[in-house]
Backbone as JSON Lines, residues from 0, in Angstrom:
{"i":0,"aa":"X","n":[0.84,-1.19,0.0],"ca":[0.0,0.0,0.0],"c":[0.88,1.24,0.0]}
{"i":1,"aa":"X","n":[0.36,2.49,-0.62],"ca":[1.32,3.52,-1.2],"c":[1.34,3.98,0.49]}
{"i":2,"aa":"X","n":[1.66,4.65,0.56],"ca":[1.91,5.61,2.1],"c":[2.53,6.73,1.91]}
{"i":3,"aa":"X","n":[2.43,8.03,1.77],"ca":[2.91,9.8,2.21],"c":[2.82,10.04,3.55]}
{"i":4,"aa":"X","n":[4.13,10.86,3.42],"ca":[4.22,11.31,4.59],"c":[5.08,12.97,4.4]}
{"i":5,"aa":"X","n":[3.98,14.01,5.1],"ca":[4.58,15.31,4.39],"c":[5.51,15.7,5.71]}
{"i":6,"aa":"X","n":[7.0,16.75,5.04],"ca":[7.58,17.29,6.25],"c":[7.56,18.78,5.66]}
{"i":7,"aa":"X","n":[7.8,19.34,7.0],"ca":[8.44,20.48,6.73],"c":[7.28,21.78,7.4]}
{"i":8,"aa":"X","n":[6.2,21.74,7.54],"ca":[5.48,22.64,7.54],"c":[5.88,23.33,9.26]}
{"i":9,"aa":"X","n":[5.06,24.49,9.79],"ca":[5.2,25.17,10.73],"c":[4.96,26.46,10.61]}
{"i":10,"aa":"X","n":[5.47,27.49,11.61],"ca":[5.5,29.03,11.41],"c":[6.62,29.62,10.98]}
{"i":11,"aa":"X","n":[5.88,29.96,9.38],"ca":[6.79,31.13,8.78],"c":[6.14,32.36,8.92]}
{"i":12,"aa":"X","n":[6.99,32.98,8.44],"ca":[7.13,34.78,8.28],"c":[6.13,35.21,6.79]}
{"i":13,"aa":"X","n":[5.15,36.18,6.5],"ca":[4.89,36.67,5.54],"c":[6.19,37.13,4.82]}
{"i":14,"aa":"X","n":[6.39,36.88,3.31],"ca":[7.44,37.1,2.49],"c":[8.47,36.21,2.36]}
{"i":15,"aa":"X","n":[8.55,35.27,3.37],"ca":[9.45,34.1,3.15],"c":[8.93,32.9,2.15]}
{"i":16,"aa":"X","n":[9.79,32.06,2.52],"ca":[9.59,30.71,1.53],"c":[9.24,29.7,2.25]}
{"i":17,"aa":"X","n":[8.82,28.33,1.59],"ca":[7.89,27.38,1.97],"c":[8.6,26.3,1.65]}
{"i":18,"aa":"X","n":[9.51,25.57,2.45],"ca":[9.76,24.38,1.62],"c":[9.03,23.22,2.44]}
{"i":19,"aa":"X","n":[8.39,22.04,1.29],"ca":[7.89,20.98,1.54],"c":[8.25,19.95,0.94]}
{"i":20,"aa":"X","n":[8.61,18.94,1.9],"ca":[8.73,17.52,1.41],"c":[8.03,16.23,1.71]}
{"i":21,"aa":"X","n":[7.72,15.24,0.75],"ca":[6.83,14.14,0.55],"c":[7.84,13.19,0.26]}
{"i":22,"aa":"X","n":[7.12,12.29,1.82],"ca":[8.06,10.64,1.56],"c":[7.55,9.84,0.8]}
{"i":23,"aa":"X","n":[7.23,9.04,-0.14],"ca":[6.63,7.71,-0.21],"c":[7.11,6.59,-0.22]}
{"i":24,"aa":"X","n":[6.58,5.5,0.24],"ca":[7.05,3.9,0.57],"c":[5.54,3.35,-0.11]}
{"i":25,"aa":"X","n":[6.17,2.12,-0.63],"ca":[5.18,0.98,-0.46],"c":[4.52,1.17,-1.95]}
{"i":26,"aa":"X","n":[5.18,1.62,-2.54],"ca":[4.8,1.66,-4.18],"c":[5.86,1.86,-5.15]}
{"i":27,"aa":"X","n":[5.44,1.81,-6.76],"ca":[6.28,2.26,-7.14],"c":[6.63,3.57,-7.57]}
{"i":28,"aa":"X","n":[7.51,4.03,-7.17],"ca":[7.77,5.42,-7.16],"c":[7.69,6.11,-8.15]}
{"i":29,"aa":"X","n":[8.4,5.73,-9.01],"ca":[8.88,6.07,-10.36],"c":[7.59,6.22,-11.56]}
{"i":30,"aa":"X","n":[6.87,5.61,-11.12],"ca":[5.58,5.46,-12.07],"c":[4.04,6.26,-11.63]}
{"i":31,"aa":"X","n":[4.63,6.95,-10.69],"ca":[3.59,7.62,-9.57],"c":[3.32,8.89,-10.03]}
{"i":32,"aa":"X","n":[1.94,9.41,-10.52],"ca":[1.79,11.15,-10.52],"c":[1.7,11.31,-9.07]}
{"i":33,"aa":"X","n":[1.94,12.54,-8.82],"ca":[2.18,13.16,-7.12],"c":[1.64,15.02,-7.53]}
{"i":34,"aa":"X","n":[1.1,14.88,-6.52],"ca":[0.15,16.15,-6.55],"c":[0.75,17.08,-5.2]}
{"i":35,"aa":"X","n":[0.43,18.23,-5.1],"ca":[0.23,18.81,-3.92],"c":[-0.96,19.98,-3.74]}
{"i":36,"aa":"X","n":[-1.65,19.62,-2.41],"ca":[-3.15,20.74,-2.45],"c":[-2.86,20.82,-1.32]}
{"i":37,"aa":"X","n":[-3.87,21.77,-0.93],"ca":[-3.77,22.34,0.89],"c":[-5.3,22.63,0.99]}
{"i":38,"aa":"X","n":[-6.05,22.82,2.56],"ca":[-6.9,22.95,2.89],"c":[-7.11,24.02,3.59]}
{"i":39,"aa":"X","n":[-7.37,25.32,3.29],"ca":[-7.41,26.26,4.2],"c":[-8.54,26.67,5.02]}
{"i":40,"aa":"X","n":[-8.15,27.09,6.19],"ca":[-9.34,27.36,7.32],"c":[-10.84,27.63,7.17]}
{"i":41,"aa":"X","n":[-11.55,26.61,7.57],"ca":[-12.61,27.19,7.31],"c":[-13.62,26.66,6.05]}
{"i":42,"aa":"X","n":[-12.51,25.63,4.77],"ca":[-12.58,25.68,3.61],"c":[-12.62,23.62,4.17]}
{"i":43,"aa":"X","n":[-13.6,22.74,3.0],"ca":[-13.96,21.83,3.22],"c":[-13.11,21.31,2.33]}
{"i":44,"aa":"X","n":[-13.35,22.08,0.94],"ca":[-12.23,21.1,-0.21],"c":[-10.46,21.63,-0.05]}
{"i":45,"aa":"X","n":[-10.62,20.8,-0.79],"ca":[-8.68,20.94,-1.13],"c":[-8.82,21.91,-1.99]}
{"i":46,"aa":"X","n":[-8.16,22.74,-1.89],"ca":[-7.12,23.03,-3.26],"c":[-5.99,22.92,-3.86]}
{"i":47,"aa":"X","n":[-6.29,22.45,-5.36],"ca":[-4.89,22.44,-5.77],"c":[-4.04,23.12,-6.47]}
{"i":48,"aa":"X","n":[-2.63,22.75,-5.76],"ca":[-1.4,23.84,-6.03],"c":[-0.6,22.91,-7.01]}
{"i":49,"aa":"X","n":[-0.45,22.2,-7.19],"ca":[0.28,21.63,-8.28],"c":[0.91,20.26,-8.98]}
{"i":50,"aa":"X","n":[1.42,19.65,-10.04],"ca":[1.36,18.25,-9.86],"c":[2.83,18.18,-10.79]}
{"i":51,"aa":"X","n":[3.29,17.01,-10.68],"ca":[4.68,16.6,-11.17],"c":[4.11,15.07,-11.79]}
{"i":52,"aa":"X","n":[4.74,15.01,-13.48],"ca":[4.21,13.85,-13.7],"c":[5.51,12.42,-13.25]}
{"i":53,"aa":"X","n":[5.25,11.24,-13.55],"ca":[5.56,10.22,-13.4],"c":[6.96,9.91,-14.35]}
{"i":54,"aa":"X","n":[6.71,10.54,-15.77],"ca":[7.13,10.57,-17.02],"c":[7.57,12.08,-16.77]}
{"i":55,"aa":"X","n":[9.03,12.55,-17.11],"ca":[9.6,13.34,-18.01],"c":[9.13,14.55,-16.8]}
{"i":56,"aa":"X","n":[8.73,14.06,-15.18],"ca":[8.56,15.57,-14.63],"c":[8.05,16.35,-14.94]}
{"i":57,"aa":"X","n":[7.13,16.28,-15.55],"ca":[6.19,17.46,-16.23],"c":[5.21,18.28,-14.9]}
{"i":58,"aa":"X","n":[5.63,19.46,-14.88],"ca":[5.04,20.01,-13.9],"c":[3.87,21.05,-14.63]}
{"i":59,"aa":"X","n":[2.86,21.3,-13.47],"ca":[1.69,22.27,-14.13],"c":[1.14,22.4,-12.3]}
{"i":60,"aa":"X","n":[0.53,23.88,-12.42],"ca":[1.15,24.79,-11.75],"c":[-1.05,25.47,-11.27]}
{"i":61,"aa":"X","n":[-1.77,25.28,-9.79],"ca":[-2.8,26.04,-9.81],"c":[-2.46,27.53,-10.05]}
{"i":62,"aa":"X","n":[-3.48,28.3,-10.15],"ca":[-3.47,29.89,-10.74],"c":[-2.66,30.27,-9.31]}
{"i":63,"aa":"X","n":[-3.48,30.06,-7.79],"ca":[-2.93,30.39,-6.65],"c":[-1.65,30.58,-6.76]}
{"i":64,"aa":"X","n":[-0.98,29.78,-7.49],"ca":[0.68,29.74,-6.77],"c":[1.68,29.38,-7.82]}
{"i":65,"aa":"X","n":[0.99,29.53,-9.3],"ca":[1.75,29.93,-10.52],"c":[2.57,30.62,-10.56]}
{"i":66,"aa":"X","n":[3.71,30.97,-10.67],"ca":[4.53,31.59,-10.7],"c":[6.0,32.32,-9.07]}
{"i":67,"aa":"X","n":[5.17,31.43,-8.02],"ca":[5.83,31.22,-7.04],"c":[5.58,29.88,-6.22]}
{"i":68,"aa":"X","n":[5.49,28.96,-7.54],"ca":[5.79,27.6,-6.23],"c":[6.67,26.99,-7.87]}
{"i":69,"aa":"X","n":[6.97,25.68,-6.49],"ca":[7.97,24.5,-7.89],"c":[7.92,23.35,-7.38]}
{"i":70,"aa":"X","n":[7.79,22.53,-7.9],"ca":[7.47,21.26,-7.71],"c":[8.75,20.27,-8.28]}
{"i":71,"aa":"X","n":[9.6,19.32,-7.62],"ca":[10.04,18.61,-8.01],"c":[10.1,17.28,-7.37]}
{"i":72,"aa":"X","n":[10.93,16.3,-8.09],"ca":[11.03,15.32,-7.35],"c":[12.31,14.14,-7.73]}
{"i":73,"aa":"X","n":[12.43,13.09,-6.51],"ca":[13.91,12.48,-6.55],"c":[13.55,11.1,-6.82]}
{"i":74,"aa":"X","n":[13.39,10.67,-7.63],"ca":[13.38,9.19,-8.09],"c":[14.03,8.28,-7.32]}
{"i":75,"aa":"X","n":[15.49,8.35,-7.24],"ca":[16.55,8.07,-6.28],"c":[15.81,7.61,-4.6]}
{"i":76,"aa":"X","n":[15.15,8.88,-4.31],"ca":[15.26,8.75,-2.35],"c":[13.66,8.44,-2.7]}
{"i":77,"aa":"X","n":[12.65,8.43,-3.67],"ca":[11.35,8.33,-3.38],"c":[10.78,9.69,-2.73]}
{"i":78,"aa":"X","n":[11.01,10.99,-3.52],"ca":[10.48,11.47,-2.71],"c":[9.88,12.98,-3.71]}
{"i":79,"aa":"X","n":[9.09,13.73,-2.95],"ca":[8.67,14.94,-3.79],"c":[8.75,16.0,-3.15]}
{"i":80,"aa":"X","n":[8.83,17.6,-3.72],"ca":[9.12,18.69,-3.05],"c":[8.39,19.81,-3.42]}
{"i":81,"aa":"X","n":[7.84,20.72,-2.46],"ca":[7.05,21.55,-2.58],"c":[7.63,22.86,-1.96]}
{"i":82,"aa":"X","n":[8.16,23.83,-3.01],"ca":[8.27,25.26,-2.5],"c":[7.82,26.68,-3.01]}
{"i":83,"aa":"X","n":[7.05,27.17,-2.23],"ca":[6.43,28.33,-2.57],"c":[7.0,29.98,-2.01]}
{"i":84,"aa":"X","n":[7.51,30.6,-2.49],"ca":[7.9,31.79,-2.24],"c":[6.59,32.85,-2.37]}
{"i":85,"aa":"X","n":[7.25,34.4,-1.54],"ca":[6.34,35.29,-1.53],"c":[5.13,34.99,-0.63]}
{"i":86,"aa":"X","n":[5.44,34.11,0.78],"ca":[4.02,33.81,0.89],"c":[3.31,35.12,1.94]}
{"i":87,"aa":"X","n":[1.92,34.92,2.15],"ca":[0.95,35.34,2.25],"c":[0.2,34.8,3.57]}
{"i":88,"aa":"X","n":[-0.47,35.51,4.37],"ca":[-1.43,34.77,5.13],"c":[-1.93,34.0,4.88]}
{"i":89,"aa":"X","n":[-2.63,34.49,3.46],"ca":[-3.73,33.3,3.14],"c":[-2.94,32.19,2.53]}
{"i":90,"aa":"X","n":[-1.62,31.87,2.4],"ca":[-0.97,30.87,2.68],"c":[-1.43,30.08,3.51]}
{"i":91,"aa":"X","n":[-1.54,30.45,4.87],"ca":[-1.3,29.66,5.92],"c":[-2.93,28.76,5.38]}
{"i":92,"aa":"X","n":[-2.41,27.04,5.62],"ca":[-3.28,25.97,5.52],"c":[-2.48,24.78,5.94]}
{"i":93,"aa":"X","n":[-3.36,23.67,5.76],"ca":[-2.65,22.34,5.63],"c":[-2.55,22.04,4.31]}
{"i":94,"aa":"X","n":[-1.22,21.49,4.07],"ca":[-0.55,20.87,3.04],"c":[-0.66,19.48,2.52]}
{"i":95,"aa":"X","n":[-0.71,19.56,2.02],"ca":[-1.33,17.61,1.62],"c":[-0.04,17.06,0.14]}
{"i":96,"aa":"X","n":[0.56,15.8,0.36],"ca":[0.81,15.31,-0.91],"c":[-0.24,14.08,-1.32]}
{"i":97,"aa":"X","n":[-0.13,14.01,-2.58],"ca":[-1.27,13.13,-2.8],"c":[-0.61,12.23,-4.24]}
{"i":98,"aa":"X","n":[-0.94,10.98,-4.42],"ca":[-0.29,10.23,-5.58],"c":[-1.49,9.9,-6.13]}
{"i":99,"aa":"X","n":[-0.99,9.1,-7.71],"ca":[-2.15,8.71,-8.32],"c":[-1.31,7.64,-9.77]}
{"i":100,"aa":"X","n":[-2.35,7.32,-10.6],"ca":[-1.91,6.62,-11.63],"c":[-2.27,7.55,-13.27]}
{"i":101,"aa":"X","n":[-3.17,8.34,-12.73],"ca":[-3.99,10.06,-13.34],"c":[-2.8,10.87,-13.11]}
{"i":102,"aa":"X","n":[-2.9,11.77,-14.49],"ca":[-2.29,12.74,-14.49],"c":[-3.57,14.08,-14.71]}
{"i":103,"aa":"X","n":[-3.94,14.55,-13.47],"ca":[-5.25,14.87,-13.04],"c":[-5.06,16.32,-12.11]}
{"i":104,"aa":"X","n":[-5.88,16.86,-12.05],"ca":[-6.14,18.15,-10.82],"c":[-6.57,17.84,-10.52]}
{"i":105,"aa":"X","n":[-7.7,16.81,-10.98],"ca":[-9.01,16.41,-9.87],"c":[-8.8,15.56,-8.48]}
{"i":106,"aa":"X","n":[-9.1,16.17,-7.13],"ca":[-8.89,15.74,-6.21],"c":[-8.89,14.54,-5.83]}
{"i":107,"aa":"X","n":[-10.31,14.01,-6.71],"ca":[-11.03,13.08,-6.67],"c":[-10.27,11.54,-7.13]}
{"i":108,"aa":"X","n":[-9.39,11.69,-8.59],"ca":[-8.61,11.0,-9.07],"c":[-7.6,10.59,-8.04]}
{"i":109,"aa":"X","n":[-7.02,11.44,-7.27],"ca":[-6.0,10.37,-6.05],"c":[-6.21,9.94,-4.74]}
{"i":110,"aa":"X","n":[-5.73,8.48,-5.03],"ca":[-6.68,7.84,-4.32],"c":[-5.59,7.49,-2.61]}
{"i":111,"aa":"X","n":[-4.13,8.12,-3.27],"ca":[-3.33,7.63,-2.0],"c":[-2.45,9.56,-1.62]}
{"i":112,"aa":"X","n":[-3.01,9.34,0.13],"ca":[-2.86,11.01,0.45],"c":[-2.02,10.72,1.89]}
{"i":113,"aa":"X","n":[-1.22,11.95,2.1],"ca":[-0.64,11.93,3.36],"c":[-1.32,12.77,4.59]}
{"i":114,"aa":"X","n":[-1.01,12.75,5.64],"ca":[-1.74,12.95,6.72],"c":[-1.94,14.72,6.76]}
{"i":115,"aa":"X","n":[-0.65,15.19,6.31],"ca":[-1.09,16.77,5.85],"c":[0.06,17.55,6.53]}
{"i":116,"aa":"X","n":[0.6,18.56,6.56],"ca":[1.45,19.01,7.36],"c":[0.95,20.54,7.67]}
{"i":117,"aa":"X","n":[1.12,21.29,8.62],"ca":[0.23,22.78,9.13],"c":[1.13,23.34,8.96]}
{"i":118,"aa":"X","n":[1.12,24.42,7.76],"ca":[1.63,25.77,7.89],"c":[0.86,27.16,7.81]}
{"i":119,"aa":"X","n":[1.58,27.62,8.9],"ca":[0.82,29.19,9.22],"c":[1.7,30.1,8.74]}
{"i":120,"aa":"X","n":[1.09,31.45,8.42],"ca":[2.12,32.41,7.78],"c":[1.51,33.4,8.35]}
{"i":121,"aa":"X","n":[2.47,33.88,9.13],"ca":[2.34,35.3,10.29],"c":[2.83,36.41,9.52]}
{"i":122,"aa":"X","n":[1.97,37.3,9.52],"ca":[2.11,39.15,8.76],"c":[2.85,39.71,9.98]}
């Protein structure tokens, strides 16, 4: 069974950067789309911030965080990375990685998610 596990989250500073990382075990790595969405306060669905494909790394990017996040990942250690600069209050949420066999935005399409990690972003 796939298993995520996100690190990194906590209290940052408005204007700083965001780095996030996603473990996975128990699948195959290499063949895995991997997503990242967050849930912000208050808010029931996810949203999503962005996805890295399986094939050739192909990244694509929500409007939210186009042009200040990046998505990569290490074949090697099994693992994926999430960093967003310029952030914002309305940053502050839980972070989620999420896998799939879809190369998808739709939430709905992944079916293996990690427990979430909390970051707040203090003005």
């Amino acid at each position: 069974q796939v298993q995520l596990v996100e690190y990194g989250g906590g209290l940052v500073q408005a204007g700083d950067s965001l780095s996030l990382s996603c473990a996975v075990s128990g699948g195959e790595f290499k063949y895995l789309n991997l997503a990242w969405f967050r849930r912000s306060p208050g808010k029931e669905e996810r949203e999503f911030l962005g996805r890295i494909t399986a094939t050739e790394s192909r990244t694509y990017y929500g409007d939210t965080v186009k042009g200040r996040a990046s998505i990569s990942r290490d074949n090697a250690k099994n693992t994926a990375h999430l960093q967003i600069h310029n952030l914002t209050p309305e940053d502050t949420a839980v972070y989620y990685c999420a896998a799939s066999t879809w190369v998808t935005i739709l939430e709905s399409r992944y079916f293996h998610w990690g427990q979430g990690t909390q970051v707040t972003v203090s003005s």
